[in-house]
N, CA, C and O atoms as CSV, one atom per row, in Angstrom:
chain,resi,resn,atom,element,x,y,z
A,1,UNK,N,N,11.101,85.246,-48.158
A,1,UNK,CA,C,10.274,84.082,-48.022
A,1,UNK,C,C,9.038,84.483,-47.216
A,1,UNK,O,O,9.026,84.930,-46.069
A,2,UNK,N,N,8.134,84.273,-47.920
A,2,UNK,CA,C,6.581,84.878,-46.725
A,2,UNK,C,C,6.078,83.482,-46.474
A,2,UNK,O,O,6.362,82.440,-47.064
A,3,UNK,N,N,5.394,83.666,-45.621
A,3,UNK,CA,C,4.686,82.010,-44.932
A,3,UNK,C,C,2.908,82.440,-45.694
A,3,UNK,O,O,2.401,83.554,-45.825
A,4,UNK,N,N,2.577,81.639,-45.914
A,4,UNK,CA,C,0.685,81.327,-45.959
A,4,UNK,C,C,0.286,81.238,-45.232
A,4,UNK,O,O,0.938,80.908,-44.242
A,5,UNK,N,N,-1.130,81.466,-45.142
A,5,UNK,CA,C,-1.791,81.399,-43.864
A,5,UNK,C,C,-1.768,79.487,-43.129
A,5,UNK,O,O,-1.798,79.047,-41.980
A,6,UNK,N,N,-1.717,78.986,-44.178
A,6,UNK,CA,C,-1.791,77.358,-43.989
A,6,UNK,C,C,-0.099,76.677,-42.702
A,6,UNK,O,O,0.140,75.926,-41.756
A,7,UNK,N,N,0.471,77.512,-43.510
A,7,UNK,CA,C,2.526,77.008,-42.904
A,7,UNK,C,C,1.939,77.805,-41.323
A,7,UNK,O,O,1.593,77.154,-40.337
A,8,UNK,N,N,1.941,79.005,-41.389
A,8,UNK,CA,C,1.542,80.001,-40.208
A,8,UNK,C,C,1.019,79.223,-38.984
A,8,UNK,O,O,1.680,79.090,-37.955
A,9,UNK,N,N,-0.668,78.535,-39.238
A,9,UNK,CA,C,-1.033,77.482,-38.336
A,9,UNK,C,C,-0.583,76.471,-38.342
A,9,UNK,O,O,-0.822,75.680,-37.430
A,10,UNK,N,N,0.020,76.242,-39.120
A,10,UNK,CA,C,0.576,74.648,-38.753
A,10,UNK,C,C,2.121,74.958,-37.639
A,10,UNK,O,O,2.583,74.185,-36.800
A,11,UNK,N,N,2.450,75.861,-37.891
A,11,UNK,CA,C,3.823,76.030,-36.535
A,11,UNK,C,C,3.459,76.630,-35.489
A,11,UNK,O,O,4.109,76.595,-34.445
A,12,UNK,N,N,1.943,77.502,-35.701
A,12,UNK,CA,C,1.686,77.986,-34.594
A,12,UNK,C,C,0.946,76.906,-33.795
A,12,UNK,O,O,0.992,77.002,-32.569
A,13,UNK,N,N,0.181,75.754,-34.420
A,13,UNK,CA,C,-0.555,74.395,-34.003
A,13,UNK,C,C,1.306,73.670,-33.225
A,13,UNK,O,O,1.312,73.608,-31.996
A,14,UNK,N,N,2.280,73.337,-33.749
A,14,UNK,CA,C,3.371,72.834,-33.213
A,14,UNK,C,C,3.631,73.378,-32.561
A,14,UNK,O,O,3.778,72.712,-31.536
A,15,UNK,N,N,3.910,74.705,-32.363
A,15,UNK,CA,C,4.179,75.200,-30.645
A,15,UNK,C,C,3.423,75.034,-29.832
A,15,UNK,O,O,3.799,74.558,-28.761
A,16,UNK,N,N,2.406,75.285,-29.996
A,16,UNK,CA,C,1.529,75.150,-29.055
A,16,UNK,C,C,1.123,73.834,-28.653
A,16,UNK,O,O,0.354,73.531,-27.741
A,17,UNK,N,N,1.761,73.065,-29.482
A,17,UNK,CA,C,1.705,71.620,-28.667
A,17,UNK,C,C,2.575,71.316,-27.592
A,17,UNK,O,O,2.428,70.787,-26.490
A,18,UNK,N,N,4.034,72.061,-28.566
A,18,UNK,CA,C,5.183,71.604,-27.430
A,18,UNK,C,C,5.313,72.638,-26.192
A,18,UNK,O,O,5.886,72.437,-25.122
A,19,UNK,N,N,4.636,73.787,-26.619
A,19,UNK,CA,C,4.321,74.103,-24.816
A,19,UNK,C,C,3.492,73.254,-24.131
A,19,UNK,O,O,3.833,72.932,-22.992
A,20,UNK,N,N,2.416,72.804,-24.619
A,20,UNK,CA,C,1.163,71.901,-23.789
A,20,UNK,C,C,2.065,71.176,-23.359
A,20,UNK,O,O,1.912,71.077,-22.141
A,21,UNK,N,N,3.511,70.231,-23.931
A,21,UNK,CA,C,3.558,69.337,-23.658
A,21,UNK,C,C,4.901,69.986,-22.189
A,21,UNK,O,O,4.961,69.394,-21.112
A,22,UNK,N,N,5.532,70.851,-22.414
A,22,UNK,CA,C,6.165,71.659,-21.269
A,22,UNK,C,C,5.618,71.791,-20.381
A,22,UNK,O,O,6.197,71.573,-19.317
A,23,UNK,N,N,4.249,72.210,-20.383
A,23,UNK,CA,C,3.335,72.825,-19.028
A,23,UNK,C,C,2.785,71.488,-18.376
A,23,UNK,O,O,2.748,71.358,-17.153
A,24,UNK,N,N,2.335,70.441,-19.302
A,24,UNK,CA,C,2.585,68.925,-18.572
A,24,UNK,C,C,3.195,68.709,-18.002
A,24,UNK,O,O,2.794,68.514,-16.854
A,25,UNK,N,N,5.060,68.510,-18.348
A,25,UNK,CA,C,5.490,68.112,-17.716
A,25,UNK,C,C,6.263,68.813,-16.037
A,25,UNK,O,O,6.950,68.334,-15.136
A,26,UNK,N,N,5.580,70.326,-16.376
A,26,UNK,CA,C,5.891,70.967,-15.322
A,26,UNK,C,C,4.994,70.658,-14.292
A,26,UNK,O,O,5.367,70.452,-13.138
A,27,UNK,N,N,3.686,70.612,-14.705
A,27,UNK,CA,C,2.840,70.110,-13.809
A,27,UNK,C,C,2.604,68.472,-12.876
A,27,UNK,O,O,2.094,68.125,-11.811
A,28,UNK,N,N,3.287,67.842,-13.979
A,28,UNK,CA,C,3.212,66.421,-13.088
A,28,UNK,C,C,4.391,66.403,-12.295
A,28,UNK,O,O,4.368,65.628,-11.338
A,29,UNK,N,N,5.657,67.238,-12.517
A,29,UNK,CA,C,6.616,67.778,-11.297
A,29,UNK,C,C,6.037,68.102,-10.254
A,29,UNK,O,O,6.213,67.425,-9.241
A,30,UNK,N,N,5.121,69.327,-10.243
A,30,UNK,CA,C,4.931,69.663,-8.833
A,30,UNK,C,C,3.819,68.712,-8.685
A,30,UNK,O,O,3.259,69.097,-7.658
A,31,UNK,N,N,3.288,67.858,-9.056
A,31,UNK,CA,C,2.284,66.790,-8.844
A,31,UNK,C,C,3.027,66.084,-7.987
A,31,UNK,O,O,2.575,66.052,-6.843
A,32,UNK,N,N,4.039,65.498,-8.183
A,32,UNK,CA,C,5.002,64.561,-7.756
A,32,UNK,C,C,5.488,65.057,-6.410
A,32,UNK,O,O,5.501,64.455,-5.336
A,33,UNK,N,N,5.808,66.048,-6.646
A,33,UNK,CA,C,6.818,66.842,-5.551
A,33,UNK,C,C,5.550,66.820,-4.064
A,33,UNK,O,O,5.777,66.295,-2.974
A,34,UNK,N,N,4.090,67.638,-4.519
A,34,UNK,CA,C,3.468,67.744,-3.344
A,34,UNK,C,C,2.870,66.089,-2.998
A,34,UNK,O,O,2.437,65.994,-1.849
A,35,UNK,N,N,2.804,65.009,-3.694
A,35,UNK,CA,C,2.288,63.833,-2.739
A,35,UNK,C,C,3.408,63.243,-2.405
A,35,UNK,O,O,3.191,62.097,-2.011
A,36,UNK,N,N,4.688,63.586,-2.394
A,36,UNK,CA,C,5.876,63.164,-1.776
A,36,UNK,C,C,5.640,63.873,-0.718
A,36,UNK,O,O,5.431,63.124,0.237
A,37,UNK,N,N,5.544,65.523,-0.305
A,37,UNK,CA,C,5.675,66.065,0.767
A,37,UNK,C,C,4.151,65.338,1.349
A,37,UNK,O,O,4.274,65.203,2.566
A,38,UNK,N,N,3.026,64.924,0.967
A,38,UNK,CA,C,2.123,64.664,1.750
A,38,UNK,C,C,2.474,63.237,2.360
A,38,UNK,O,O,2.074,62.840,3.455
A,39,UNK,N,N,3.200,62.602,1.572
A,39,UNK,CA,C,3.487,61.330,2.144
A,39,UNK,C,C,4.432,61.233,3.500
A,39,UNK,O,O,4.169,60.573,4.506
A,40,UNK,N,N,5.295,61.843,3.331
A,40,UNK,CA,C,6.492,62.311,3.773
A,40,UNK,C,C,5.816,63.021,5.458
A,40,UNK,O,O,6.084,62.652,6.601
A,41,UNK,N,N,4.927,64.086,5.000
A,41,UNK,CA,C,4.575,64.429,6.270
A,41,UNK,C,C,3.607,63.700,7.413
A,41,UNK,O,O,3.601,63.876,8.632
A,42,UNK,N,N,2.466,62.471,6.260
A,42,UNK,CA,C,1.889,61.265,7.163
A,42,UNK,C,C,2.713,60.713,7.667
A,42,UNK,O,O,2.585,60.441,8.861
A,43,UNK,N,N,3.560,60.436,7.152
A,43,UNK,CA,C,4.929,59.199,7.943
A,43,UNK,C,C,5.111,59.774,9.148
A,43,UNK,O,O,4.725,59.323,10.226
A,44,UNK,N,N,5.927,61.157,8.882
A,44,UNK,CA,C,5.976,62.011,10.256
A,44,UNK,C,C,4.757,61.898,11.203
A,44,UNK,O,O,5.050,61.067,12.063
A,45,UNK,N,N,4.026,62.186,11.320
A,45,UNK,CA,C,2.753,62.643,12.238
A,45,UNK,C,C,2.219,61.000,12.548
A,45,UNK,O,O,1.519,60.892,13.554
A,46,UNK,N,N,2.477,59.790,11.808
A,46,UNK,CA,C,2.049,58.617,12.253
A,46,UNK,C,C,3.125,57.947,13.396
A,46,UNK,O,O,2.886,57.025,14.176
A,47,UNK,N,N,4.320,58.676,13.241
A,47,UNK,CA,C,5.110,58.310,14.164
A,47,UNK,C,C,5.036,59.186,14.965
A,47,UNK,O,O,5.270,58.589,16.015
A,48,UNK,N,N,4.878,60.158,15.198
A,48,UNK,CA,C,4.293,60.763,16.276
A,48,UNK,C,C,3.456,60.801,17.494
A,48,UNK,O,O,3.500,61.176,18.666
A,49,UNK,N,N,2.475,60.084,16.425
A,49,UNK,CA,C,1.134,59.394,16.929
A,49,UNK,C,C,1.868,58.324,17.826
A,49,UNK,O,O,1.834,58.619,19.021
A,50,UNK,N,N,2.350,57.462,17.605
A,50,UNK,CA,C,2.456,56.565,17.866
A,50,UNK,C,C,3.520,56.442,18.894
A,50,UNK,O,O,3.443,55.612,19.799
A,51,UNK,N,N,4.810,57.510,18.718
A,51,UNK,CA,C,5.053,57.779,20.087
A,51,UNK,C,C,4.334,58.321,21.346
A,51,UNK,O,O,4.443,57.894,22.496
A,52,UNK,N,N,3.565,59.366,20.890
A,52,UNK,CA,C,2.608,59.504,22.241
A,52,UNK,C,C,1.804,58.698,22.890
A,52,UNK,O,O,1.829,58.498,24.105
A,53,UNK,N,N,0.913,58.108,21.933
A,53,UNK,CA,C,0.251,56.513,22.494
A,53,UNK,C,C,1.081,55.461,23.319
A,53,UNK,O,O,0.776,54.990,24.415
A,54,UNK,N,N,2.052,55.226,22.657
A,54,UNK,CA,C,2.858,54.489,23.663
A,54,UNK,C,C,3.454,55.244,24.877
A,54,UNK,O,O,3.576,54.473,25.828
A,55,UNK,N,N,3.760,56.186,25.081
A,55,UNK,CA,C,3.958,57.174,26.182
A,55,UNK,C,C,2.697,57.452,27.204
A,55,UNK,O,O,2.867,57.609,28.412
A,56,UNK,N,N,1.339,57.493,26.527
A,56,UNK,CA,C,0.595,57.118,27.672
A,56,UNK,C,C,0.156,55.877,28.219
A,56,UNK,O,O,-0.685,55.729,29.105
A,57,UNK,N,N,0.861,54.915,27.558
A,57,UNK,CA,C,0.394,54.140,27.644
A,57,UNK,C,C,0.900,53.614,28.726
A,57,UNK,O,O,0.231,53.064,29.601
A,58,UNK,N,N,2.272,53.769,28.730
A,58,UNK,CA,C,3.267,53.917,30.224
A,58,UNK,C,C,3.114,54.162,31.007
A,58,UNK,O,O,3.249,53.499,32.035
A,59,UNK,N,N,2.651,55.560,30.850
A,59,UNK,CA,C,2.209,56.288,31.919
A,59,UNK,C,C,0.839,56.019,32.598
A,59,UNK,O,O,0.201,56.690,33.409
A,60,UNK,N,N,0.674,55.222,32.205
A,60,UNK,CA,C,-0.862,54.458,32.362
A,60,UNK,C,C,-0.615,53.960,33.214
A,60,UNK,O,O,-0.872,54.354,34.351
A,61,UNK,N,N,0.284,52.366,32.756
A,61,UNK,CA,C,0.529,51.541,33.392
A,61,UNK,C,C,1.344,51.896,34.641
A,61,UNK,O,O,1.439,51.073,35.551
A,62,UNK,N,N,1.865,52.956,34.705
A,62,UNK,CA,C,2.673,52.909,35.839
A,62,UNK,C,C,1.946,54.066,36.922
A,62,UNK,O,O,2.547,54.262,37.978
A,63,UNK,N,N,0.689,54.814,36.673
A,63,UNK,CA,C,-0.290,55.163,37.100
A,63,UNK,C,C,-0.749,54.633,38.031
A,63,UNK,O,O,-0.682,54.932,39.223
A,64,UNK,N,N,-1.335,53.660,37.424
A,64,UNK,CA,C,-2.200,52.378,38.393
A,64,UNK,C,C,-1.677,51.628,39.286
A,64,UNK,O,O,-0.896,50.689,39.130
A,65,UNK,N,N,-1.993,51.932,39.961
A,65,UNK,CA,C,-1.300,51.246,41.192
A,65,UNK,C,C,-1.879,49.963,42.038
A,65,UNK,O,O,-2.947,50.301,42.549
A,66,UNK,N,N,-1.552,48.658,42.350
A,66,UNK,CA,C,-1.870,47.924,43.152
A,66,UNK,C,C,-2.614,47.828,44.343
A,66,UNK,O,O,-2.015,47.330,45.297
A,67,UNK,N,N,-4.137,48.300,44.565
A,67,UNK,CA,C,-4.959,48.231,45.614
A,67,UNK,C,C,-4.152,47.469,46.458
A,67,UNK,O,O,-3.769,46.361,46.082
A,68,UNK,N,N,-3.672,48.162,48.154
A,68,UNK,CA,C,-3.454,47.586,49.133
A,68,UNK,C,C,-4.867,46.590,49.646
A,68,UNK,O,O,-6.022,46.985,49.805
A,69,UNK,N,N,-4.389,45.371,49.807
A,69,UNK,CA,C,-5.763,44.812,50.858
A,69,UNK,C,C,-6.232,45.067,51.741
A,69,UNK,O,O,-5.671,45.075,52.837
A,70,UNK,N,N,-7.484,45.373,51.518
A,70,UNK,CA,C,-8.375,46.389,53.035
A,70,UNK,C,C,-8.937,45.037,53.613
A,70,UNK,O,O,-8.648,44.551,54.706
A,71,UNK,N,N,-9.537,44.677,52.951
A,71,UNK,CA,C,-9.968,43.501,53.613
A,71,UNK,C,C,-9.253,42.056,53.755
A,71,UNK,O,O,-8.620,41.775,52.737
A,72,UNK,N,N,-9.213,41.346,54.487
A,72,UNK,CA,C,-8.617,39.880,54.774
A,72,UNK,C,C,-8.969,39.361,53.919
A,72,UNK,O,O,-10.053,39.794,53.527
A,73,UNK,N,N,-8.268,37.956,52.930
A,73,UNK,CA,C,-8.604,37.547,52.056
A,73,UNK,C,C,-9.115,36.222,52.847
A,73,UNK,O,O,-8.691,35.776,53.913
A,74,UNK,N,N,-10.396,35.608,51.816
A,74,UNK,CA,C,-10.723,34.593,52.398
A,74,UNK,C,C,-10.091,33.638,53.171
A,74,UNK,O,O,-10.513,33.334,54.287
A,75,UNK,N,N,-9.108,33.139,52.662
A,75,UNK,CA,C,-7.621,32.247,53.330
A,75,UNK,C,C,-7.582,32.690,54.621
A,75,UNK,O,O,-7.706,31.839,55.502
A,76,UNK,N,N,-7.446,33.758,54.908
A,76,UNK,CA,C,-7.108,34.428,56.562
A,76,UNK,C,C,-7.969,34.154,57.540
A,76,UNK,O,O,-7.624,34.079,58.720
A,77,UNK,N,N,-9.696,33.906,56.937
A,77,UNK,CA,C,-10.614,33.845,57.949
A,77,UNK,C,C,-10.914,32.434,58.257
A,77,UNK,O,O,-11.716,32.104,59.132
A,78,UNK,N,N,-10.267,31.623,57.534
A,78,UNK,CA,C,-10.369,30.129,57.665
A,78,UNK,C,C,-9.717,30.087,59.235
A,78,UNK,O,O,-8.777,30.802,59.582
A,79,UNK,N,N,-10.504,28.968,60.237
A,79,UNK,CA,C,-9.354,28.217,60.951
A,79,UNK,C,C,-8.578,28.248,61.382
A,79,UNK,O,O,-8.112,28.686,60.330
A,80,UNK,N,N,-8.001,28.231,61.829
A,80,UNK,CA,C,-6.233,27.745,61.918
A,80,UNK,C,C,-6.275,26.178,62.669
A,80,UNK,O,O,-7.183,25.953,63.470
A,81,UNK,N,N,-5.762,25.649,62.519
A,81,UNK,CA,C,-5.613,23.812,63.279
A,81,UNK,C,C,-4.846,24.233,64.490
A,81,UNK,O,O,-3.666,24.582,64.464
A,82,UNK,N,N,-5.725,24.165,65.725
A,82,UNK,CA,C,-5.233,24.086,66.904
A,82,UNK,C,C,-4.125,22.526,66.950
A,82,UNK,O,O,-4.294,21.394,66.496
A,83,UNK,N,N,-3.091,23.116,67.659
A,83,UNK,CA,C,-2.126,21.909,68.041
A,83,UNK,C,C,-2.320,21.626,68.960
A,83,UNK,O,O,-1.687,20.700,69.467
């Protein structure tokens, strides 16, 4: 059985589709795969974030400390009602 040049391209046109269509679907795999790991690794690093922020934020607050009164507050220099 010999093939024509016509049968010849037409199976060599069908393979070469159904690889195109292989190398597609290999490609929207690792398509898939790396914006999962990019997603995957924002999640990480936003919680991260967000633990440290709140950690200084602590540390902030517990930083700052309550100015002792140097000076008398107005109240003190008032008066006092002699008895």
């Amino acid at each position: 059985m010999t093939y024509n040049s016509n049968d010849r391209r037409r199976t060599e046109a069908a393979f070469k589709k159904v690889q195109r269509a292989e190398e597609g679907e290999k490609a929207k795999t690792e398509y898939e795969a790396e914006a999962r790991a990019i997603r995957e690794k924002t999640l990480r690093l936003r919680s991260l974030r967000l633990a440290k922020e709140a950690a200084e934020l602590e540390t902030e607050v517990k930083k700052k400390p309550v100015p002792p009164p140097d000076k008398p507050s107005p109240r003190s220099r008032l008066p006092t009602p002699k008895s």
